[in-house]
Legacy VTK file of the C-alpha trace (Angstrom):
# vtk DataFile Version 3.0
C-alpha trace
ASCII
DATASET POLYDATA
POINTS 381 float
41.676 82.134 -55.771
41.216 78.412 -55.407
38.285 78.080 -57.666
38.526 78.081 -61.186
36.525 79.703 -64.011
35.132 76.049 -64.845
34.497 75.732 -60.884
32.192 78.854 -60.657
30.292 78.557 -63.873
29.684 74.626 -62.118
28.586 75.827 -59.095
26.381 78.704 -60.185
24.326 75.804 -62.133
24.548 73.974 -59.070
22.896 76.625 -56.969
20.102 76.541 -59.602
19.639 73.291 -59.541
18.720 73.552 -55.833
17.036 76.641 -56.152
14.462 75.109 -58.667
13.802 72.067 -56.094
12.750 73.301 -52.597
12.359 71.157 -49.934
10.613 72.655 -46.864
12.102 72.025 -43.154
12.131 68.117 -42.300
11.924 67.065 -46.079
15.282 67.817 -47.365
15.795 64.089 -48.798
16.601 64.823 -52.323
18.558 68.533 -51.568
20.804 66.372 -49.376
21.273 63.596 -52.291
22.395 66.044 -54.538
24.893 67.969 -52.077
26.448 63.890 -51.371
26.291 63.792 -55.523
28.247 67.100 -55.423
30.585 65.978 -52.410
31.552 62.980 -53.513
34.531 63.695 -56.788
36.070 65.436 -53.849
36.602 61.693 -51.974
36.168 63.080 -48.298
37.171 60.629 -45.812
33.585 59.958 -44.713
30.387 61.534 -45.576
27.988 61.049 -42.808
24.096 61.181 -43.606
21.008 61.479 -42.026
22.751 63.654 -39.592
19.840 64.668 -37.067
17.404 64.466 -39.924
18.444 64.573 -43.555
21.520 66.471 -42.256
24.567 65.713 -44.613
28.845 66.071 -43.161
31.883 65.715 -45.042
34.910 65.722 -43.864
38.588 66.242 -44.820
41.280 65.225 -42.576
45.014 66.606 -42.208
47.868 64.383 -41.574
48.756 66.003 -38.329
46.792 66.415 -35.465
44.709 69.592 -35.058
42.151 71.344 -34.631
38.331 70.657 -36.087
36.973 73.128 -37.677
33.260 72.943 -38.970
31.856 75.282 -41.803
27.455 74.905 -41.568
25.199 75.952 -44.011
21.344 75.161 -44.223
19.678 72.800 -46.454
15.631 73.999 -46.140
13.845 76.015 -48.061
10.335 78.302 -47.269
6.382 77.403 -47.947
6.186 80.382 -49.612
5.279 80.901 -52.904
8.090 82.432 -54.989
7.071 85.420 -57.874
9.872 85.603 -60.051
9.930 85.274 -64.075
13.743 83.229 -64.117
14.509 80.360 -65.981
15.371 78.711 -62.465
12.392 79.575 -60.400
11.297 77.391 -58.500
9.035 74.335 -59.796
7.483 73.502 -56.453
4.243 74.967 -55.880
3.953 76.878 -52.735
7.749 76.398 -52.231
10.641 78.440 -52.583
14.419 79.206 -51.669
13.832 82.942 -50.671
16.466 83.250 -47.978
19.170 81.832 -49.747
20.326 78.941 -48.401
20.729 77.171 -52.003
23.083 79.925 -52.321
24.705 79.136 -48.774
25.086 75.270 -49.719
26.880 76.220 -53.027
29.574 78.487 -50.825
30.322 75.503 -48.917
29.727 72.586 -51.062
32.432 75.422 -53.327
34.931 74.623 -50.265
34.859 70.777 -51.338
36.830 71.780 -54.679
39.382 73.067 -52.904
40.096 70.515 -50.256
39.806 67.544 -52.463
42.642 69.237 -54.725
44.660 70.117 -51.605
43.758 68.366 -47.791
44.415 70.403 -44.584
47.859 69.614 -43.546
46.844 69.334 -39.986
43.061 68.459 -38.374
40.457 68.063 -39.381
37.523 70.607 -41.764
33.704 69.689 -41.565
31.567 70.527 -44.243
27.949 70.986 -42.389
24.324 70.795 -44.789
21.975 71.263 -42.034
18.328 70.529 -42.183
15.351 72.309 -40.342
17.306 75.714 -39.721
14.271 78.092 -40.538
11.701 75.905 -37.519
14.599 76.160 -35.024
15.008 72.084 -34.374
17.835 71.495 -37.292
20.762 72.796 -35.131
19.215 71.147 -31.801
18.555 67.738 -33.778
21.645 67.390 -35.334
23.758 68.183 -31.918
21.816 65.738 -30.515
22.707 63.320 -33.249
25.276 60.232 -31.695
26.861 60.372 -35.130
27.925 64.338 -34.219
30.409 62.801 -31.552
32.260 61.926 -34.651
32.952 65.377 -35.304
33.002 67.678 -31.948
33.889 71.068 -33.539
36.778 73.204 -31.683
35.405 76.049 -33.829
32.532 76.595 -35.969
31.640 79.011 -38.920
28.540 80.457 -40.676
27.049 83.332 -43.027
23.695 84.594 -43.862
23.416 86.880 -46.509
22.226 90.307 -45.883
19.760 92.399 -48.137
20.870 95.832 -47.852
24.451 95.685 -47.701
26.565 96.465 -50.706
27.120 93.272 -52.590
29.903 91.498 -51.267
30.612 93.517 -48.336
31.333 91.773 -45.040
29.524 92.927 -41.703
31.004 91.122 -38.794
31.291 92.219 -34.669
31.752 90.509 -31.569
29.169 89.380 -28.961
25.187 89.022 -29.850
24.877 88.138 -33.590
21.276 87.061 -33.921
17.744 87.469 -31.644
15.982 84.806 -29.893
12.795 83.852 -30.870
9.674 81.534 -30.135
6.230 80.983 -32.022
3.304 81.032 -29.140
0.293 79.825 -29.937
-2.733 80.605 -27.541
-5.868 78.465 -27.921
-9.284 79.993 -26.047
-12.094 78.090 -25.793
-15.804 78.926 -24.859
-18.789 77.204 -25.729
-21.040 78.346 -29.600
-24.426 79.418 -29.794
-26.820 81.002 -32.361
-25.994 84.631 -33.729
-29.224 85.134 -33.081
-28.689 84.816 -29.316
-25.170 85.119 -28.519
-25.410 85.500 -24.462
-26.323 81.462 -24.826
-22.635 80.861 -25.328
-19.110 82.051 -24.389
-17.477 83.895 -27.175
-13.688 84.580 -27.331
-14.023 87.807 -29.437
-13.630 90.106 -26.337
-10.524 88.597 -25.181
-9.132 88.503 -28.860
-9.606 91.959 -29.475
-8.188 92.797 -25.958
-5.095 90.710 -26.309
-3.630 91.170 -29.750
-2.501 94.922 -28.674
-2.204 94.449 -25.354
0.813 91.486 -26.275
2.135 93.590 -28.468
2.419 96.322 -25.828
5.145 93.844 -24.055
7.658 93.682 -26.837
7.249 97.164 -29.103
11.116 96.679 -30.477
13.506 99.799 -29.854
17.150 99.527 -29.734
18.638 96.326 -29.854
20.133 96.182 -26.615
20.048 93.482 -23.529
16.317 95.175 -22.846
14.815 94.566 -26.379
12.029 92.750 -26.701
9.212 92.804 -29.723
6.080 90.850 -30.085
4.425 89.885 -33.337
1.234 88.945 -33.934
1.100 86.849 -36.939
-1.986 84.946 -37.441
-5.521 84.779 -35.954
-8.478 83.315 -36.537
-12.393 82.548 -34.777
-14.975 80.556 -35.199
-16.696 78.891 -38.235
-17.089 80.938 -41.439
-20.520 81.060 -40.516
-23.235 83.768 -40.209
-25.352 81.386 -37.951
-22.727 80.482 -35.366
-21.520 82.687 -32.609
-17.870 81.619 -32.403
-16.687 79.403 -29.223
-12.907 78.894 -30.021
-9.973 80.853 -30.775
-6.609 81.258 -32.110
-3.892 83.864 -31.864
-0.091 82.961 -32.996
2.409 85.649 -32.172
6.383 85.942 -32.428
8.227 86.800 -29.319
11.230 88.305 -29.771
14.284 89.500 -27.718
18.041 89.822 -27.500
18.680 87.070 -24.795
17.960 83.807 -24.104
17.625 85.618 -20.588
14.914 88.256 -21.470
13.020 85.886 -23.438
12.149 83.807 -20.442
10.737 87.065 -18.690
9.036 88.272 -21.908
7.132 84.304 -21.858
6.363 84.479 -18.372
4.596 88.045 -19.147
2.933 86.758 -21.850
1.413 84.044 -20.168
0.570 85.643 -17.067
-1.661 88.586 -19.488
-3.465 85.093 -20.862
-4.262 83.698 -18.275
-6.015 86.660 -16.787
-7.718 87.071 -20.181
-9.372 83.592 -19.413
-9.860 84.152 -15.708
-11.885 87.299 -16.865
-13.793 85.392 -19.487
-14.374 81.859 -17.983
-12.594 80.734 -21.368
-10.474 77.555 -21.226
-6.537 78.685 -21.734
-4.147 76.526 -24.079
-0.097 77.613 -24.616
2.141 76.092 -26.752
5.582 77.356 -27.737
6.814 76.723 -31.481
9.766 77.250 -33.324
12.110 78.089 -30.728
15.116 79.849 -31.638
17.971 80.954 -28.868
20.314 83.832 -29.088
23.140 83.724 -31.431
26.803 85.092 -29.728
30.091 85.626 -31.729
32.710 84.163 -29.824
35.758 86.700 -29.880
38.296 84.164 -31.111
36.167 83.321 -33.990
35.678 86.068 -35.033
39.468 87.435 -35.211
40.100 84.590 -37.636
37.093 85.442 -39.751
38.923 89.062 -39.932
41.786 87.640 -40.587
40.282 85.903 -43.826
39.176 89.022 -44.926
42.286 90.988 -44.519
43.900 88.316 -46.277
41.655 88.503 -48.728
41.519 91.799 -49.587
37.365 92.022 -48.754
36.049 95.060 -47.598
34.076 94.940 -44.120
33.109 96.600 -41.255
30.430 96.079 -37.510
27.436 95.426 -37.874
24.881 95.038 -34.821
22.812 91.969 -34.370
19.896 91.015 -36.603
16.391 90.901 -35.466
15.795 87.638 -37.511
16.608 84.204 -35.560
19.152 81.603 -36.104
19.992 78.022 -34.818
23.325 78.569 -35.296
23.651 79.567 -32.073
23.611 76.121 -30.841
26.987 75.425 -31.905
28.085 77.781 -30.158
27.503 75.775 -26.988
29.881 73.180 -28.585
32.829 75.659 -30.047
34.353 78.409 -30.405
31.605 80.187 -33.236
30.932 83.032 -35.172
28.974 84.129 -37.836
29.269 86.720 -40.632
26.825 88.614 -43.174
27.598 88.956 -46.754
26.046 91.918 -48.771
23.554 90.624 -51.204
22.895 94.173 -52.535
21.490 97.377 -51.579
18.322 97.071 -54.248
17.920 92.829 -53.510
14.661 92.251 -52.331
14.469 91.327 -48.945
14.801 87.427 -47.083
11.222 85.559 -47.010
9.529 88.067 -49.959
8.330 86.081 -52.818
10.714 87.924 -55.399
13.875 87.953 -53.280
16.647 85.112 -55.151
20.248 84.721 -53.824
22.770 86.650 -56.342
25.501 84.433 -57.778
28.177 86.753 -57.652
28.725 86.261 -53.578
28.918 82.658 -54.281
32.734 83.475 -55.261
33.809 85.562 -52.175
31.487 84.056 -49.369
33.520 80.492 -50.505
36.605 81.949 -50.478
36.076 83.401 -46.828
35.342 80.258 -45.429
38.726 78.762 -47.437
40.997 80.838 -46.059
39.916 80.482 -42.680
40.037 76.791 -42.863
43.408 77.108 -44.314
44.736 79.937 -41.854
44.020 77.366 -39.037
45.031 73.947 -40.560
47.138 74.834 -43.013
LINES 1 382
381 0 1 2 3 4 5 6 7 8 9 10 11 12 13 14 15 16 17 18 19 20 21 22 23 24 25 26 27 28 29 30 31 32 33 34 35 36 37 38 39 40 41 42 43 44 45 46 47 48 49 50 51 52 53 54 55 56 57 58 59 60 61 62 63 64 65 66 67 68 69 70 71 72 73 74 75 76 77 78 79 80 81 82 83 84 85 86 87 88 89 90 91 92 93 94 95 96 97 98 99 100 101 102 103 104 105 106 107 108 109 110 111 112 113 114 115 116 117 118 119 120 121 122 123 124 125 126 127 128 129 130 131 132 133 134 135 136 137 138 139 140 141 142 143 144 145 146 147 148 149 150 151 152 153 154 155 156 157 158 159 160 161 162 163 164 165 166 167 168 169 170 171 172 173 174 175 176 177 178 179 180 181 182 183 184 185 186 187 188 189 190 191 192 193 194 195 196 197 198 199 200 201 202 203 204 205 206 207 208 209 210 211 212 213 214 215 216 217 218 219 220 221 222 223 224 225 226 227 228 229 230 231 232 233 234 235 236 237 238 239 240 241 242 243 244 245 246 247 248 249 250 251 252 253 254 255 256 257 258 259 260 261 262 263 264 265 266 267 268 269 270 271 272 273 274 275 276 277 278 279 280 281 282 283 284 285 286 287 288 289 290 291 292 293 294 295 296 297 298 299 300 301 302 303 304 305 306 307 308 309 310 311 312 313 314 315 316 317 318 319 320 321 322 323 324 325 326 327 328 329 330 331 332 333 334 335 336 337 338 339 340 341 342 343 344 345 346 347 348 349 350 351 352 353 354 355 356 357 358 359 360 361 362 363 364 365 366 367 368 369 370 371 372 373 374 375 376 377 378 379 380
């Protein structure tokens, strides 16, 4: 175990530090000031900021040449109000860490203990604080980055913790880890009139009412195979709050969801082709727009026999798991290395990710670090 008792009780105070100061996707300033605050005793070679946002990299080099090897976890929290009575809830209104990434950047900002006391003999490890993971553009923005040239992973690592599964257990497989995803919004637009004499305008309501099922007809979930695909509808709205005003504009947002990258582009071109006969029917005006776009997250096989091999090592229970319906940008890294990520039980009774009462549990911050640990040292030494 490379962290001590002193180390844990730190870094349990460190992940409620975070937890009580969430900072939404794209606002991350003063989460990624206090991971460099963290970083720094550990003297890194170079700490590189404002990595494809307020993304924050540290990294360790070996003497010998070697592989890099990147560890990523996510510096954003949720707009979501959290419910919860702890001493560490969160003091942002309207704000909380309820999928535990504060817990995610304590695991890894844990691995900075251990390297600063002992560097990699060979290569080189990257400690990753990405921003913007839950809107889909962290990953994307920080790839994009010039200052990522600096680091060019030959492998990459990740975790999410998993409601559900027995605390610290390890689910792990090859092949399709996480679902793509996309936000579309759809924007139809008549003309108002009185209530009084509503066949003076062009109302939406029709094609509302006939859309919302019929899109969700295109993606009704099932197995989670190469076919999958579910659709979401998760907000609407029409017109003016108004008893006077026969409504001329509306709004539907919906999720689309599949297993591919592949079968998302022919789940979007069905979607758009049902609403644009909903405004060819209606004489509405048609708007699309595509938000929060998330592609498919693979395990690559080689990655994912050294993440075994941590846990073997390490004496951690695990087992397959099959991919998760929820959406990660981690997927992009894949593009650029050889990637994988894992789930770590954070309890069979812990509320689920996104409720308002859900809080990461401290007691994977010990395991999930030491994962990630002996991986990095298994490959660099």
């Amino acid at each position: 175990m490379f962290l001590s008792n002193s180390d844990l009780v730190e870094l349990v105070a460190f992940r409620r530090q975070l937890h009580r100061a969430p900072e939404i996707s794209g606002a991350e300033q003063e989460t990624a000031q206090a991971v460099v605050r963290f970083l720094m005793p550990s003297k890194p070679e170079r700490i590189i900021t404002g990595l494809g946002g307020h993304g924050v990299a540290a990294i360790y080099e070996g003497a010998e040449p070697g592989p890099t090897v990147l560890v990523r976890c996510e510096l954003d929290a949720l707009p979501i109000e959290e419910l919860s009575d702890s001493e560490h809830r969160s003091q942002v209104p309207g704000k909380g860490h309820l999928c535990g990434h504060d817990g995610h950047m304590t695991m890894v900002a844990a691995l900075s203990r251990g390297l600063g006391r002992q560097r990699p003999q060979r290569g080189r490890a990257i400690l990753l604080f990405q921003p913007a993971e839950e809107t889909g553009a962290g990953a994307a923005a920080v790839i994009a980055d010039p200052k990522f040239r600096e680091i060019a992973p030959d492998y990459a690592f990740s975790l999410h913790n998993k409601p559900g599964l027995p605390l610290g257990h390890v689910a792990l497989s090859e092949g399709y880890a996480n679902c793509a995803s996309r936000g579309l919004r759809i924007v139809l637009t008549g003309h108002t009139s009185h209530a009084s004499t509503p066949e003076h305008g062009l109302s939406p309501m029709a094609a509302v009412a006939w859309l919302m099922p019929t899109l969700t007809a295109l993606g009704p979930g099932g197995a989670l195979d190469e076919e999958y695909a579910l659709v979401t509808v998760t907000h609407a709205s029409m017109g003016e709050p108004a008893f006077g005003i026969a409504p001329g504009r509306a709004e539907i947002w919906a999720t689309l969801r599949t297993l591919t990258d592949a079968q998302m582009g022919s789940l979007c071109e069905r979607a758009e082709a049902l609403v644009q006969d909903a405004g060819q029917e209606t004489g509405l005006g048609v708007e699309l727009s595509y938000h929060d776009v998330f592609h498919h997250c693979e395990n690559h096989p080689e990655a994912v026999a050294l993440l075994r091999r941590a846990l073997d090592d390490e004496k951690l229970a695990h087992g397959p798991t099959e991919p998760m319906r929820g959406s990660e940008d981690f997927g992009l890294f894949g593009r650029q290395a050889k990637a994988a990520m894992f789930l770590l039980g954070s309890g069979e009774d812990c509320p689920h990710l996104h409720n308002p009462d859900y809080d990461f549990p401290d007691d994977i911050i010990a395991p999930g670090a030491r994962i990630f640990m002996r991986t990095l040292r298994n490959l660099l030494g």
